[in-house]
Residue frames as qw, qx, qy, qz and C-alpha x, y, z in Angstrom:
[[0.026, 0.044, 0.714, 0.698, -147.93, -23.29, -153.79],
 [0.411, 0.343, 0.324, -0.780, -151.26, -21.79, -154.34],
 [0.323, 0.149, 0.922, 0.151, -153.90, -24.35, -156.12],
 [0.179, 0.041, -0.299, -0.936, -156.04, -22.65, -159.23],
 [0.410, 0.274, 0.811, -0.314, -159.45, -23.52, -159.39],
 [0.330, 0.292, -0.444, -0.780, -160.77, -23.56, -162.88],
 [0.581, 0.236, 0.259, -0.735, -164.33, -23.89, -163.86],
 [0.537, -0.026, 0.716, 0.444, -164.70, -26.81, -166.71],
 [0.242, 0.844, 0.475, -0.054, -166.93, -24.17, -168.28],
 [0.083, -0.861, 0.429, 0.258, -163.81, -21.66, -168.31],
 [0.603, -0.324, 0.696, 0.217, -161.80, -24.59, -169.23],
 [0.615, 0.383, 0.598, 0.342, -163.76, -25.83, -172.46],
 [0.296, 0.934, 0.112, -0.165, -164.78, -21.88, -173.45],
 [0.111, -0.876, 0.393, 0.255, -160.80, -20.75, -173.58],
 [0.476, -0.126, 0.784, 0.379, -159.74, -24.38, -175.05],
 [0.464, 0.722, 0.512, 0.034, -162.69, -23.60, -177.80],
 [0.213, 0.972, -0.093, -0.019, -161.45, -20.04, -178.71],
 [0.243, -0.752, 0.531, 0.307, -157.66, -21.57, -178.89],
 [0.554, 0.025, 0.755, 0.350, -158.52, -24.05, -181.11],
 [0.445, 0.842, 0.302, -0.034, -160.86, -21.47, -183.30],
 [0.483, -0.126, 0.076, 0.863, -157.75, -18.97, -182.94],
 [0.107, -0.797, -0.591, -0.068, -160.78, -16.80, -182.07],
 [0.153, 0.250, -0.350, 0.890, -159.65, -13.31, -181.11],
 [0.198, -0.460, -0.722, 0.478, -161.47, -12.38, -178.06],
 [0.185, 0.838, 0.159, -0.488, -162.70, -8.78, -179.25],
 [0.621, 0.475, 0.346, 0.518, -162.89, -8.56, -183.09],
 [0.087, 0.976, 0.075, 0.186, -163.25, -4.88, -183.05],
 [0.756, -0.253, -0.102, 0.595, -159.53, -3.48, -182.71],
 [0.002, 0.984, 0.142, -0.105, -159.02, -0.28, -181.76],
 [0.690, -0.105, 0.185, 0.692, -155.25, 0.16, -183.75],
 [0.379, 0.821, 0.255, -0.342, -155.73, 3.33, -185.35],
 [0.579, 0.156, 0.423, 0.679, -155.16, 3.91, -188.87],
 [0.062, 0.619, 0.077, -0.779, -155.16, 7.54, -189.85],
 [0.254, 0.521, 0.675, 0.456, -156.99, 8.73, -193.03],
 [0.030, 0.228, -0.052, -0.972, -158.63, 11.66, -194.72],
 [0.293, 0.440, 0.825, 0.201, -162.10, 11.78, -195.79],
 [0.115, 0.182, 0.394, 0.894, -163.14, 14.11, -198.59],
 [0.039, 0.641, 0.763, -0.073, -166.19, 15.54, -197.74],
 [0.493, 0.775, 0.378, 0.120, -167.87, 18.29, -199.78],
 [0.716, 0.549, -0.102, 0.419, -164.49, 19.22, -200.87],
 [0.273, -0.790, 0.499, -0.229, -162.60, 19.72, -197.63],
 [0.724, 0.169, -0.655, 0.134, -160.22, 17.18, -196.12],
 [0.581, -0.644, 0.109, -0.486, -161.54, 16.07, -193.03],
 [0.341, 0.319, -0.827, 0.313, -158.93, 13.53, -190.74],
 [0.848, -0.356, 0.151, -0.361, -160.41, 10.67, -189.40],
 [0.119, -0.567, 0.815, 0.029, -159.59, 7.73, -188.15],
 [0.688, 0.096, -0.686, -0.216, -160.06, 3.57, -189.65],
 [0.473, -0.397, 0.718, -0.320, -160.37, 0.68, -186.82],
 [0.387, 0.188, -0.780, -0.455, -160.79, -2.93, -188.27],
 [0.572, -0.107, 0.626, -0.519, -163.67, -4.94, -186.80],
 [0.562, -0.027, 0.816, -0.130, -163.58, -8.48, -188.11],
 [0.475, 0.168, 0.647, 0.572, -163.43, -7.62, -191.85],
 [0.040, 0.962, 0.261, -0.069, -165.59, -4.43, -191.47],
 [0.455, -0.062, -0.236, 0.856, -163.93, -1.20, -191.02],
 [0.307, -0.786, -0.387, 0.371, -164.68, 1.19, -188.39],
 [0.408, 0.377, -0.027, 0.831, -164.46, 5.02, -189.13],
 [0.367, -0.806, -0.353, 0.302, -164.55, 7.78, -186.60],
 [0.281, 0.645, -0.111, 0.702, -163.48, 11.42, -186.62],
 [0.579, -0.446, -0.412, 0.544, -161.98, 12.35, -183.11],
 [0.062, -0.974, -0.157, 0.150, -162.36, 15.56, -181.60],
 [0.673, 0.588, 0.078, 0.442, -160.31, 17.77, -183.68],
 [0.285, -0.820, 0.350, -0.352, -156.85, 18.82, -181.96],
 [0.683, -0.505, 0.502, -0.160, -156.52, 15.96, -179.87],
 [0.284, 0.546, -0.772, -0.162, -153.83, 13.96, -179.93],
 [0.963, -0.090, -0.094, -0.236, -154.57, 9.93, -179.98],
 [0.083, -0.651, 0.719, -0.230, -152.28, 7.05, -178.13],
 [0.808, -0.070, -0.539, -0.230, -152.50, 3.49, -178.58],
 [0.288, -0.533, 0.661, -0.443, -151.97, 2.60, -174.57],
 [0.473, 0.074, 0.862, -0.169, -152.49, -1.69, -174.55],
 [0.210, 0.478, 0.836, 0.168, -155.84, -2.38, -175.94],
 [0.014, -0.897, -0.252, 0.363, -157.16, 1.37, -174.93],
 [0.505, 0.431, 0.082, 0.743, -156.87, 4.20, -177.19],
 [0.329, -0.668, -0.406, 0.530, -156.27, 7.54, -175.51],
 [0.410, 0.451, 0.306, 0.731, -156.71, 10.82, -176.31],
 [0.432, -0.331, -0.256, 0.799, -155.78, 13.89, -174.92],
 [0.089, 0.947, 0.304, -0.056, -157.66, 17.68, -175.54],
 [0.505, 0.429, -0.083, 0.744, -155.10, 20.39, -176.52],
 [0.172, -0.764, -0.183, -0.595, -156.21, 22.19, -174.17],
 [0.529, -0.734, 0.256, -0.340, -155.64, 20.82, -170.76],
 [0.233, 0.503, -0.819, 0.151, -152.94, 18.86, -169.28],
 [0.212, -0.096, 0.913, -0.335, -155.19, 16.75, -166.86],
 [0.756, 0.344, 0.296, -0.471, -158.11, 15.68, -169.12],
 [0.051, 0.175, -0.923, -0.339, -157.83, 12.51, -171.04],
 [0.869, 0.136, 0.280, -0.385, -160.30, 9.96, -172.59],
 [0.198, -0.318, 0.927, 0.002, -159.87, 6.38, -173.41],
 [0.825, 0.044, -0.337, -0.452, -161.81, 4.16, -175.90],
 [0.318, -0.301, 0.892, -0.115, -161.99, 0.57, -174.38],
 [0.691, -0.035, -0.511, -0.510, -163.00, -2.96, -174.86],
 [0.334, -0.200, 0.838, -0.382, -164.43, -4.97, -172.07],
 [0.088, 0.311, 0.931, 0.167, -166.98, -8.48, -172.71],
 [0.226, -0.348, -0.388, -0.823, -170.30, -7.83, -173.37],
 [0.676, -0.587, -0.381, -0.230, -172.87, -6.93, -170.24],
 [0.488, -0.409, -0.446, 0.628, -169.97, -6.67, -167.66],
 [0.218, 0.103, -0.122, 0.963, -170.17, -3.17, -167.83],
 [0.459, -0.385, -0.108, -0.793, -173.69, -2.56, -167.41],
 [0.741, -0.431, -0.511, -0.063, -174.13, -5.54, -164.64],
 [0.458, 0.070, -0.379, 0.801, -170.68, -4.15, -162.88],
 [0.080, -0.319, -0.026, -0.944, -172.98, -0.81, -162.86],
 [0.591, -0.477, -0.243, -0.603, -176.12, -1.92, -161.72],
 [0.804, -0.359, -0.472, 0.039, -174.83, -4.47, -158.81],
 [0.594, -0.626, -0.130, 0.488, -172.26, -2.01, -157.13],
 [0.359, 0.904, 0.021, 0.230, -171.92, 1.70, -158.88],
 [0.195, -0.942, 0.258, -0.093, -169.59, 2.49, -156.53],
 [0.750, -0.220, 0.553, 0.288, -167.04, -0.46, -156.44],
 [0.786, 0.324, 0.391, 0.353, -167.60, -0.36, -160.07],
 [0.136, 0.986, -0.099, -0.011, -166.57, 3.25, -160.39],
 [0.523, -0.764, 0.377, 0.033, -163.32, 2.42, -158.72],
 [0.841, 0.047, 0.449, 0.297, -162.63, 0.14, -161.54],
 [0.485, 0.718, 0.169, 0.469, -162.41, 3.21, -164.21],
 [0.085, -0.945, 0.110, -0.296, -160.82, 5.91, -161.55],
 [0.330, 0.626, -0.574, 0.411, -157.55, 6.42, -160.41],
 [0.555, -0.096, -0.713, 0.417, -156.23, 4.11, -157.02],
 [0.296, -0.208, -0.419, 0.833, -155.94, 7.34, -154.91],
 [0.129, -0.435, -0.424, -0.784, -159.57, 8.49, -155.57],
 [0.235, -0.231, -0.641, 0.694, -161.33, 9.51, -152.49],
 [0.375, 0.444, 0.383, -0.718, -165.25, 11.33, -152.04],
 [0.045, -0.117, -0.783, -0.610, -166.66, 9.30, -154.98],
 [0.488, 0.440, 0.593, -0.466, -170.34, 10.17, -155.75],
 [0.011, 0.188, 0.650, 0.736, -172.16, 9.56, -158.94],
 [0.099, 0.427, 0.263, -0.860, -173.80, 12.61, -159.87],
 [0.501, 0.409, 0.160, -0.746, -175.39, 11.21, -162.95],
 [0.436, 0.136, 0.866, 0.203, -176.82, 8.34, -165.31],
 [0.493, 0.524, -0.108, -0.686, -177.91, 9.31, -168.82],
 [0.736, 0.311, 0.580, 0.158, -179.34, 6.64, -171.56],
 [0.629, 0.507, 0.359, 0.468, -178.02, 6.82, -175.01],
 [0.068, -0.759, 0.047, 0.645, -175.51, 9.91, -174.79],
 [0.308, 0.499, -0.665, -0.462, -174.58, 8.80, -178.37],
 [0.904, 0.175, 0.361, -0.145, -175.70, 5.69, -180.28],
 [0.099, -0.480, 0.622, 0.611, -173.87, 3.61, -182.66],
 [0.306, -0.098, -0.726, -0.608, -175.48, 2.55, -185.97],
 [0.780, -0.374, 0.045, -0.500, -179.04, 2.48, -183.25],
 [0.733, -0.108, -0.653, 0.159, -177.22, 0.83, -181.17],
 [0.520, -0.839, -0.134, -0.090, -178.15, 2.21, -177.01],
 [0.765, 0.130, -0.523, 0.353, -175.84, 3.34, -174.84],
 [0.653, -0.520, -0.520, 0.182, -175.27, 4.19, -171.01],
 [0.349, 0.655, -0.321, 0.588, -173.37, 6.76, -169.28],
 [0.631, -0.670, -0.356, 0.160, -172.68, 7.00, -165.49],
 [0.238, 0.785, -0.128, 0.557, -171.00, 10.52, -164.43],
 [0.754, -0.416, -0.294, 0.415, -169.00, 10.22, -161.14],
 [0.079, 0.871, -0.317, 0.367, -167.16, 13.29, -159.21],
 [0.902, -0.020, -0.254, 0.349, -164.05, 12.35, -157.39],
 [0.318, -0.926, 0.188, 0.072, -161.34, 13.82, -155.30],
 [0.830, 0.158, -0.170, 0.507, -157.24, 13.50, -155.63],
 [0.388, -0.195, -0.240, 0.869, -155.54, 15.43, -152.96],
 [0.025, 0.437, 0.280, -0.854, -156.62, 18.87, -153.25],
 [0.197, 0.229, -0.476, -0.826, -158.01, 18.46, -156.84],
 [0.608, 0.213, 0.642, -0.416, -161.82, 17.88, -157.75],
 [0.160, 0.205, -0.754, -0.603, -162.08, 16.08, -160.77],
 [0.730, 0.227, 0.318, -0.561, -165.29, 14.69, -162.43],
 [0.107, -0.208, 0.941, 0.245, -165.03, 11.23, -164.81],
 [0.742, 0.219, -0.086, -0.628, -167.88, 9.58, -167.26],
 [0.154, -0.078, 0.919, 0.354, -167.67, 5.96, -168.52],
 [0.721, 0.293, 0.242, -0.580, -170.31, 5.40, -171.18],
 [0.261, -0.319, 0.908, 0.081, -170.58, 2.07, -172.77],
 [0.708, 0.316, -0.028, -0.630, -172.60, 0.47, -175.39],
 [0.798, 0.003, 0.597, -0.085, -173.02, -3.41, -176.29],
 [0.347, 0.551, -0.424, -0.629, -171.38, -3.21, -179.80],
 [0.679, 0.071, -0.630, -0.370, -171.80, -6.73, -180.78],
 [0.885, -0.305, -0.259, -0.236, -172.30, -10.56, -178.90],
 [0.839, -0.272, -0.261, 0.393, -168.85, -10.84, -177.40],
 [0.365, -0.094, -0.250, 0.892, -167.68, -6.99, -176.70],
 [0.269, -0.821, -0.360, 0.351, -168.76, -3.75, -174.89],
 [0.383, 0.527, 0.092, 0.753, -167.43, -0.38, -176.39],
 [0.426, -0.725, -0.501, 0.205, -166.59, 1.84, -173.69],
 [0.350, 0.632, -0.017, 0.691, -165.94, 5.55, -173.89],
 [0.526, -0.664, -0.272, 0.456, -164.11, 7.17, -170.21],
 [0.171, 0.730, 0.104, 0.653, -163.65, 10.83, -170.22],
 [0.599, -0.579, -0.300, 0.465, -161.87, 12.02, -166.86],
 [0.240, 0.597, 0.056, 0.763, -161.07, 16.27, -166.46],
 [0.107, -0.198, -0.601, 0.767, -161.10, 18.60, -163.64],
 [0.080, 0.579, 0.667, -0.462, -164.28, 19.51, -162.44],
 [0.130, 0.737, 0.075, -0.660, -164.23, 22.81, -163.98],
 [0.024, 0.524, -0.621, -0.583, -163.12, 21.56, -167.12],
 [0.329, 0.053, 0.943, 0.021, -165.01, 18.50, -167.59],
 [0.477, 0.632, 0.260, -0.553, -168.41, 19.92, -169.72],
 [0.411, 0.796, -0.145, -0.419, -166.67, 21.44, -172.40],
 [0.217, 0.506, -0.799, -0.242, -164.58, 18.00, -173.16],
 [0.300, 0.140, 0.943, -0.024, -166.64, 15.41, -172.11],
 [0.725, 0.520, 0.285, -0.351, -169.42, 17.15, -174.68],
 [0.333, 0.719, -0.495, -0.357, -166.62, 17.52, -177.31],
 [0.102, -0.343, 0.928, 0.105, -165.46, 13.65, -176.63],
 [0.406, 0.248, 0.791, -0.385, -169.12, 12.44, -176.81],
 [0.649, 0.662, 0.142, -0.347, -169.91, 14.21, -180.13],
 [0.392, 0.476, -0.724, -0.310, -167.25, 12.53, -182.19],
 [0.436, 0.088, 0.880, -0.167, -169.02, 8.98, -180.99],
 [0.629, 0.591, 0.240, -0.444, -171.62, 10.44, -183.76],
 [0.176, 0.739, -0.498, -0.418, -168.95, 10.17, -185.74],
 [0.237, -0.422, 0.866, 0.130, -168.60, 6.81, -185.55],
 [0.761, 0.350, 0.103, -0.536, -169.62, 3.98, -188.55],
 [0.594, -0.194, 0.714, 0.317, -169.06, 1.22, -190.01],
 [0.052, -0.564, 0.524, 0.636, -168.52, 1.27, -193.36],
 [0.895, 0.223, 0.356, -0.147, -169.36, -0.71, -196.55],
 [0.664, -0.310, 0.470, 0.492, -166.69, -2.32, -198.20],
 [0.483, 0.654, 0.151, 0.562, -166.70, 0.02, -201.37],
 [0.209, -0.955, -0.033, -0.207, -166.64, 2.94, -198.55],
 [0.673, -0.720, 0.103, 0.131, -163.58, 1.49, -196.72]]
């Protein structure tokens, strides 16, 4: 029998947030489809609820969306092996993960059977939300015979979560969908409660 060690700091936080009946990440990426009217077209976005707000975004247009866990995913009409994936992780692991071991932490966002990781580039603020920074780290990767290239950019959306946008395509493919997945991030806003 294998004995748990737990922190009393872990202990009181997780008894605290079960007696609040705290959710751990307000922001919830269910999507609710919608249509917003805009200067008389009908433009399909999507709703997300964040802790009595609501989130709207307009995803690149085409792609289909997939609620996978917590992660939404969404797919390019175009190719069969390029996907991106909205996440939530706490706030700060993702930029400390980055700065204390890029390469361990890559391994956290890229397939098991990845193999000649190098990251081939770090860009501030590819996209902001409401001025809010955000990171990007661009990694190229092998699988068997296929070179594929992978982004995770991530941005501190409030005190207890990270918004994190991964965009993974072959090599040759990876430009023309990781700009297309990065400009609907412009898209994204929160609302005011006549707007929502």
């Amino acid at each position: 029998m294998r004995k748990q060690i737990v922190s009393p700091v872990f202990a009181a936080v997780v008894t605290w947030l079960a007696a609040t009946n705290m959710p751990l990440f307000a922001l919830d990426l269910t999507p609710r489809h919608s249509i917003r009217k805009l200067e008389g077209f009908d433009v399909p976005v999507v709703l997300f609820d964040d802790n009595g707000r609501t989130v709207r975004w307009q995803p690149p247009a085409g792609w289909q969306l997939n609620m996978v866990g917590r992660a939404l995913t969404f797919f390019p009409p175009k190719s069969s092996v390029a996907i991106a994936r909205l996440e939530l992780r706490p706030p700060q692991a993702l930029a400390a993960g980055a700065a204390d071991a890029p390469l361990a932490w890559a391994q956290m966002h890229l397939p098991k059977t990845a193999t000649e990781i190098v990251l081939i580039a770090e860009r501030e603020n590819p996209f902001s939300l409401a001025g809010l920074p955000s990171r990007e780290r661009i990694y190229s990767y092998r699988i068997g015979e296929q070179r594929l290239s992978a982004s995770v950019a991530y941005v501190d959306v409030n005190q207890r979560e990270s918004l994190a946008l991964v965009v993974t395509a072959l090599a040759a493919d990876f430009e023309a969908i990781h700009t297309e997945a990065i400009a609907s991030m412009f898209s994204w806003n929160w609302l005011e409660p006549a707007n929502s």
